[in-house]
C-alpha positions as CSV (number, residue, x, y, z in Angstrom):
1,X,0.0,0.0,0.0
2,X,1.4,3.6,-0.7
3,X,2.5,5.5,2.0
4,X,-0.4,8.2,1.3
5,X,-3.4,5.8,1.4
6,X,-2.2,4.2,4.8
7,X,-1.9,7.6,5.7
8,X,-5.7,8.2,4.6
9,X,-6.8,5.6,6.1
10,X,-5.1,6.5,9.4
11,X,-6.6,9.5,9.1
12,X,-10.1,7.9,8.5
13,X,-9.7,6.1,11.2
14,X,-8.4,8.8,13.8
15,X,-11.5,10.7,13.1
16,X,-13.2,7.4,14.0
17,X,-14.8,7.2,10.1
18,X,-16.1,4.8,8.4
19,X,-15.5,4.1,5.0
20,X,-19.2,4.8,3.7
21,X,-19.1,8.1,5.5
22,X,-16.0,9.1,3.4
23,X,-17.1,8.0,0.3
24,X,-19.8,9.7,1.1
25,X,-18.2,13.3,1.7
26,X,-16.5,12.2,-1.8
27,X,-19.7,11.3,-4.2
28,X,-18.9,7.4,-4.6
29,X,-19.3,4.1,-3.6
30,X,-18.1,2.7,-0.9
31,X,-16.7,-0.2,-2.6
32,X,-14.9,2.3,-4.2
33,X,-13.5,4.0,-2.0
34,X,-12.0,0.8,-0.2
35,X,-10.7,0.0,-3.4
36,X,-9.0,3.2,-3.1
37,X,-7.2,2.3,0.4
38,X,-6.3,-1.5,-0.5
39,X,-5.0,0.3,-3.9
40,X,-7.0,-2.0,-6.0
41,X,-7.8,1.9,-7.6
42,X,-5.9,4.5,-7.8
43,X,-7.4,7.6,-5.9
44,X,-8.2,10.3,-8.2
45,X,-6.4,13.9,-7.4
46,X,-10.0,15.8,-7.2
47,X,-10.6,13.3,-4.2
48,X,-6.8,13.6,-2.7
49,X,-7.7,17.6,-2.8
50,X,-10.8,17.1,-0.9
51,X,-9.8,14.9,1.8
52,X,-6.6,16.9,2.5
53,X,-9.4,20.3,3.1
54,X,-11.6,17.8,5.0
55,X,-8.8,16.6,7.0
56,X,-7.2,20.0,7.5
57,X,-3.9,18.3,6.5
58,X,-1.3,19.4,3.8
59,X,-0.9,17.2,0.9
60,X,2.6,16.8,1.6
61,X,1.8,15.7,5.1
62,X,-0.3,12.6,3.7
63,X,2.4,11.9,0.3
64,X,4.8,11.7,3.2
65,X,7.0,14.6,2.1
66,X,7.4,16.7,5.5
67,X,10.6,16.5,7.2
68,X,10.0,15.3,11.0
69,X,11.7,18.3,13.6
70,X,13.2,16.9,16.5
71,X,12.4,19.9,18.8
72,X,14.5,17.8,21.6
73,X,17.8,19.4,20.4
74,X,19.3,23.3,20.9
């Protein structure tokens, strides 16, 4: 599984989601959209973009991209 759809899903799931209720928010099935998270689809960008705003996340935060700060050193 990418990186970004286990991130999605960990998402989903921290906001204690379900599957239907996301595909929901995005205009499909739910089928789908669990399609989308095993990768059996690929996730189309115009549904990336929404979940991101829906999520209040950065799409570089769910591709993975951000650098983690260790605020522990000077």
């Amino acid at each position: 599984m990418p990186t970004y759809m286990k991130n999605l899903r960990d998402l989903r799931e921290d906001h204690d989601l379900t599957q239907t209720q996301i595909a929901e928010i995005l205009g499909t099935s739910q089928t789908m959209y669990a399609r989308y998270e095993r990768s059996a689809n690929e996730l189309p960008l115009r549904h990336f973009i929404v979940l991101c705003k829906y999520y209040g996340v950065s799409a570089d935060k769910v591709l993975g991209l951000t650098k983690k700060t260790d605020h522990s050193s000077p």
